[in-house]
N, C-alpha and C positions, 0 to 999 in steps of 0.2 A: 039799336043794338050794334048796328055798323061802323057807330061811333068811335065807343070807346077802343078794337081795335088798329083803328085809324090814326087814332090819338096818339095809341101808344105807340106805333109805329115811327110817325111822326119823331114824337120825341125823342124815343132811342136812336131814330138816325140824327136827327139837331144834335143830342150829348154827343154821339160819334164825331160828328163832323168836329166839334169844338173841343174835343178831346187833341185831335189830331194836329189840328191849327194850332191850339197850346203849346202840343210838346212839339213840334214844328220850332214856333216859337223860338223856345228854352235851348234850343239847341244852336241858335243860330247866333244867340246872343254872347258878346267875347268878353275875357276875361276885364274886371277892373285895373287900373294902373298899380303897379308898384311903386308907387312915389310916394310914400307917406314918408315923413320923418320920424326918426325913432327919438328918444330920448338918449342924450350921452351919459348924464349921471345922475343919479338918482336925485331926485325934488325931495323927497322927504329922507330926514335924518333923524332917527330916533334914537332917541339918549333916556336910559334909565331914570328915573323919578327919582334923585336925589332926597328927596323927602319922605322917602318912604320906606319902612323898616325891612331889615333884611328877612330874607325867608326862614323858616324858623318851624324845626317837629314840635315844638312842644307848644307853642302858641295852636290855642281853641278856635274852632268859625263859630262859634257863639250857640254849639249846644248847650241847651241847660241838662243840669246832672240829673241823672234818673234815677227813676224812683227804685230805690230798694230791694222792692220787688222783681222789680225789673230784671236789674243786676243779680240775683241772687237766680232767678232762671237762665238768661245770660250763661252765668257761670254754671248754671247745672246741664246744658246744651251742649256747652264746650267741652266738658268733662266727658261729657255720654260719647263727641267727637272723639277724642282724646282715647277714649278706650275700645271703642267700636269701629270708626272711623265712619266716613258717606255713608 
């Protein structure tokens, strides 16, 4: 039973001890150099896709038209908005 006491003793003071030494450590350690090179101008240039059509409200992203029904609640939604509001 004397053990497991011991144990834990033990170990809480080993975590302490390596706890300390750690930030010990981290503290002791100095900044890296500022010597990197930067970039002067930009590597990438990017140009519009010439081939590709202008933007555009009236061009569709490829819903198909609903059903009927759909629209016909749709619009009886809107109306109830419309007159009631939120």
């Amino acid at each position: 039973m004397t053990n497991i006491p011991r144990a834990l003793a033990v170990s809480l003071l080993s975590s302490a001890f390596l706890l300390t030494a750690a930030a010990a450590f981290a503290q002791s350690t100095t900044a890296p150099p500022t010597t990197a090179t930067r970039p002067t101008a930009p590597e990438q240039n990017s140009l519009p896709n010439a081939s590709a059509p202008p933007a555009s409200t009236t061009q569709t992203t490829g819903q198909s038209p609903s059903d009927p029904k759909v629209r016909e609640m749709n619009q009886a939604e809107k109306d109830k908005v419309d007159r009631q509001g939120k």
